[in-house]
VEXROTOR-389873 format. One record per residue (C-alpha): x, y, z. Coordinates in steps of 0.001 Angstrom, whole numbers, plus 524288, in hexadecimal, padded with zeros to 5 digits. Example, Ala and Ser with C-alpha at 12.3 -4.5 7.8 and 13.67 -1.06 7.14 Angstrom:
% residues 2
8300C7EE6C81E78/835667FBDC81BE4/
***
This chain:
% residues 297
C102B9497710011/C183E950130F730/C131D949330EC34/C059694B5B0EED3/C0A8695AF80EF6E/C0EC7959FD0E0E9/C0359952CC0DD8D/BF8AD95C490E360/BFD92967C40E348/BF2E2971EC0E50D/BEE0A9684C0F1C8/BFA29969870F6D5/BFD21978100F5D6/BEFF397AA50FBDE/BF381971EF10806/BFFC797A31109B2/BF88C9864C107C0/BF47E9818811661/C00E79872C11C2C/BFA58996BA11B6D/BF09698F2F1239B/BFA2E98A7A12E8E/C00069983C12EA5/BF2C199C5E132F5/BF0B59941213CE0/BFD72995571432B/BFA999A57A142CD/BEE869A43A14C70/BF91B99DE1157E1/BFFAF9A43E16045/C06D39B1FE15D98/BFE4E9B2F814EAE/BF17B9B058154E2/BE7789B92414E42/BF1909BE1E14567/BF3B99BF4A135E3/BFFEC9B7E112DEE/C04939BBC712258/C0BCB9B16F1187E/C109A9AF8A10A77/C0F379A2A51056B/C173099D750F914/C15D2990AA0F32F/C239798CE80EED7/C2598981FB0E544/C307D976060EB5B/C3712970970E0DE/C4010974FA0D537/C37FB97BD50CA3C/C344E972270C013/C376A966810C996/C2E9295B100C88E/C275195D2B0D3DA/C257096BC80DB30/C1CBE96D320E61E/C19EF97A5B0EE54/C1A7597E340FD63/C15C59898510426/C1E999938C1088C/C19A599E761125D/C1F869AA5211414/C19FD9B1B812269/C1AC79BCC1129A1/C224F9B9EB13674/C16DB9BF9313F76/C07889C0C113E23/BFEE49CEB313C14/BF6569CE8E148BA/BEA6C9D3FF148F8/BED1D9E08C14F6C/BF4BE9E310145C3/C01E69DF7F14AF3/C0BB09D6911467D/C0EC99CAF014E2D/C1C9E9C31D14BDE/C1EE79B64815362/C27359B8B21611D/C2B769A8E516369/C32F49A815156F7/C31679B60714C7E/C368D9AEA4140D4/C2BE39A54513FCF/C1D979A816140D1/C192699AE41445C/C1FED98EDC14ABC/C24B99850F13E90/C22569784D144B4/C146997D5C1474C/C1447981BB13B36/C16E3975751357F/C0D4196D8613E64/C031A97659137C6/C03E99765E12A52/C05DE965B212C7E/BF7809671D1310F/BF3989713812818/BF8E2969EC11C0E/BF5E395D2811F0B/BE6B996173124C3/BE508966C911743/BEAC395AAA11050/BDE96952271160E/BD38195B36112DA/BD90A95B0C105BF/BD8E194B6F105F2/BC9A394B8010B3F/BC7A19546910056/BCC8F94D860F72D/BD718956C70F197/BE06894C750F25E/BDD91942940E674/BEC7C941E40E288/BF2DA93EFE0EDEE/BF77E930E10EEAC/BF62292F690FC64/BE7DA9335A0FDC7/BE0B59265D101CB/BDFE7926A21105E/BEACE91CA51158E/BF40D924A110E8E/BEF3393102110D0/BF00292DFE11F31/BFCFD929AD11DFE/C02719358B119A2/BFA7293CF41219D/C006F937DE12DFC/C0F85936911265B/C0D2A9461712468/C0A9594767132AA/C145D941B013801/C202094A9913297/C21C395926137CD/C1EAC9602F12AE4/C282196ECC12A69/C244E97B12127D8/C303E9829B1234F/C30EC98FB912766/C3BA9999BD126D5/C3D669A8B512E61/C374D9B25E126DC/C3DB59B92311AE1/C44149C5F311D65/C39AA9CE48119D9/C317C9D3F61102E/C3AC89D443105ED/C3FB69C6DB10790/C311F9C17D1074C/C2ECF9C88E0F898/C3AE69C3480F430/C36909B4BB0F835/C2B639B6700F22C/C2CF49BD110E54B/C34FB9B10F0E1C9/C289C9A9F90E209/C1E839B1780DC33/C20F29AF180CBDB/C29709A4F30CFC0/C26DC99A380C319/C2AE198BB00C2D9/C352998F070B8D6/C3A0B99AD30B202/C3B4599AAA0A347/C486299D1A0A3E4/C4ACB98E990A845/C4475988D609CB5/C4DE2986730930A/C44D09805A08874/C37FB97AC508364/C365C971C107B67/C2AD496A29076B7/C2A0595F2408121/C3425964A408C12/C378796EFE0955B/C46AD972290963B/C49D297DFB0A29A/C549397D550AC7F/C5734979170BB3F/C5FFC97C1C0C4EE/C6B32970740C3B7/C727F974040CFD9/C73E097D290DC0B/C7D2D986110D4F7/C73B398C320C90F/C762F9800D0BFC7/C6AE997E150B621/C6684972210ACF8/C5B11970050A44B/C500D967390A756/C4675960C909BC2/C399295DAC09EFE/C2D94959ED09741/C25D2965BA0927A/C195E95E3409BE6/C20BF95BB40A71F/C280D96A0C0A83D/C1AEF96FBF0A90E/C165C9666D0B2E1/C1FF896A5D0BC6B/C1EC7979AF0B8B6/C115D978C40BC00/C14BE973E20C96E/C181C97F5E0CDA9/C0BE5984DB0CA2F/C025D986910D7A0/BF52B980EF0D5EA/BEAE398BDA0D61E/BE592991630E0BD/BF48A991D80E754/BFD0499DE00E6BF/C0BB399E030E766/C0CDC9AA970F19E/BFFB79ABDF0FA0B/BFF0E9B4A210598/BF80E9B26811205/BF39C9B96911E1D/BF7C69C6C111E98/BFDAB9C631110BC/BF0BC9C18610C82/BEAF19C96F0FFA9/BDE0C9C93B1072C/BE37F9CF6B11401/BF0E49D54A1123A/BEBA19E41810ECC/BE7809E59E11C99/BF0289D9D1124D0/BFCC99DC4C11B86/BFC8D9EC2D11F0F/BF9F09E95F12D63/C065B9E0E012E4C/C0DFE9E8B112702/C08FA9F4B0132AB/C0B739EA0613DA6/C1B9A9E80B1380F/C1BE59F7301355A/C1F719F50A1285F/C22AF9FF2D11F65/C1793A05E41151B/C16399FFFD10915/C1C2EA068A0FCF0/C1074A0ABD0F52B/C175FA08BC0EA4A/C18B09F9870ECBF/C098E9F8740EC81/C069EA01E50E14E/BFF629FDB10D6B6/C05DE9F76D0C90F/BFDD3A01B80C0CD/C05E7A0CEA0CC9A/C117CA05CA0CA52/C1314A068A0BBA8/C0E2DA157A0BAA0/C1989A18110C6BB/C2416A10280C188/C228EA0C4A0B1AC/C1B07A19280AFBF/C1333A0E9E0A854/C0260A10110A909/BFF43A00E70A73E/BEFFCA04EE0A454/BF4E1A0DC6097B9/BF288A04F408D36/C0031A025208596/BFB3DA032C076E5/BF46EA0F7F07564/BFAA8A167E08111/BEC6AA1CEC085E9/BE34FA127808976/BE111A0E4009799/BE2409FF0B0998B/BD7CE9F8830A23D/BD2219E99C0A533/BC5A29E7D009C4B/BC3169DB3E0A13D/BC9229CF580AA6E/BC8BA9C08E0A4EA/BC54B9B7610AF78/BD1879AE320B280/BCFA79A0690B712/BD0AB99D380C5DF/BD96A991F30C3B9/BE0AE98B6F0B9C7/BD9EB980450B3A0/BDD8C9716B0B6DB/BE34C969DC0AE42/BDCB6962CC0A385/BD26C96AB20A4DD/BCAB29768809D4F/BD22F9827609D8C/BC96098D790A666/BCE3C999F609F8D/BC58C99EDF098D2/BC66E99EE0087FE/BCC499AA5F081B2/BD37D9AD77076B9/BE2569A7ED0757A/BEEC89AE98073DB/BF04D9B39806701/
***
């Protein structure tokens, strides 16, 4: 199975993308019936940068307790460190995941998995089923702070900073890896082809985000949902300053007007046009979509 992760990557990080799904479902039982959730998710990468094979799981941050709607906020009275029961939990996403896996297979996502001709499929379906798959979940982080610090170590995070390359040459890659538990580095050679293959495998397939929000953090919901929940935990008023725009913030702070143009001192900048970008990057092997303009001088 693990195999078949590496090989089909985009497949399988839309299967897990299921989970947001089983969050869902579990909110309509119970104490979050009729209620809204609000979650983080982060796909984090397992595996050593530049290690021959990386793959990436699904990592949820949530709110202990739901937004109800009146307006109040609801946290969970069995057990208030953990919004749902985990061996539920787990029993879920096993269906989600695995109901997703076979629609894929009828639709014929799933040319490059070895195991696709029916006796084996069938195989593995039932060796899948018969082990308790674990959903790993923690108490929540200590609050707000805490969650921006987890995050923010994710958000530029690259597969490798150019401070570990030590050299380039014209067929190999030279950077540095940890050697021990204690700081130790040593230097690692790899072809020129092959250090690029594994970079790129920590590149997500489009369509996939590294930090998505969901629910009441949701972009298309959380001006309204996000203000009421903040109401329902009597939160504090938000800074103006921390929302203030960037033009605001460099007149307030740099004394700095980023629309004066910086050669003659006088003229007003503004956009004269916007250049359609492609939706996606192009496959490769294929006929580059951007569109033709002139090179770097």
């Amino acid at each position: 199975m693990a195999r078949n992760a590496v090989r089909q990557r985009s497949l399988t990080y839309n299967r897990k993308r299921s989970i947001t799904v089983n969050r869902t479902d579990l909110g309509q039982q119970g104490l979050e019936r009729h209620s809204n959730i609000g979650n983080t998710q982060r796909l984090c990468k397992r595996g050593k940068p530049c290690a021959r094979h990386v793959t990436k799981a699904p990592t949820l941050v949530m709110a202990c307790g739901v937004l109800a709607q009146d307006g109040q906020w609801s946290a969970p009275a069995r057990q208030p460190d953990f919004l749902f029961p985990v061996h539920a939990l787990s029993k879920v996403f096993r269906g989600k995941f695995m109901a997703a896996l076979t629609s894929a297979r009828k639709a014929g996502k799933t040319e490059r998995d070895p195991q696709r001709q029916a006796p084996a499929w069938r195989e593995r379906y039932q060796q899948l089923y018969r082990h308790d798959w674990v959903v790993y979940a923690k108490t929540p982080l200590g609050g707000p702070a805490q969650v921006l610090d987890y995050l923010s170590s994710y958000t530029h995070r690259t597969a490798i900073s150019n401070e570990r390359i030590s050299s380039v040459g014209p067929s190999e890659v030279a950077f540095k890896v940890r050697a021990d538990a204690h700081g130790g580095k040593r230097i690692v050679r790899l072809p020129g082809v092959e250090f690029v293959r594994r970079v790129l495998q920590h590149v997500l397939p489009s369509g996939l985000k590294r930090i998505r929000h969901y629910g009441v953090l949701a972009s298309s919901c959380k001006a309204v949902k996000l203000g009421a929940a903040r109401l329902a935990l009597e939160m504090p008023v938000i800074d103006p300053q921390i929302t203030e725009p960037v033009k605001a913030f460099m007149a307030r702070v740099a004394r700095f007007d980023v629309d004066l143009c910086p050669c003659c001192g006088a003229g007003r900048l503004h956009v004269s046009g916007t250049l359609p970008g492609a939706r996606q990057l192009p496959a490769p092997g294929t006929t580059t979509m951007w569109p033709q303009g002139r090179g770097p001088p």
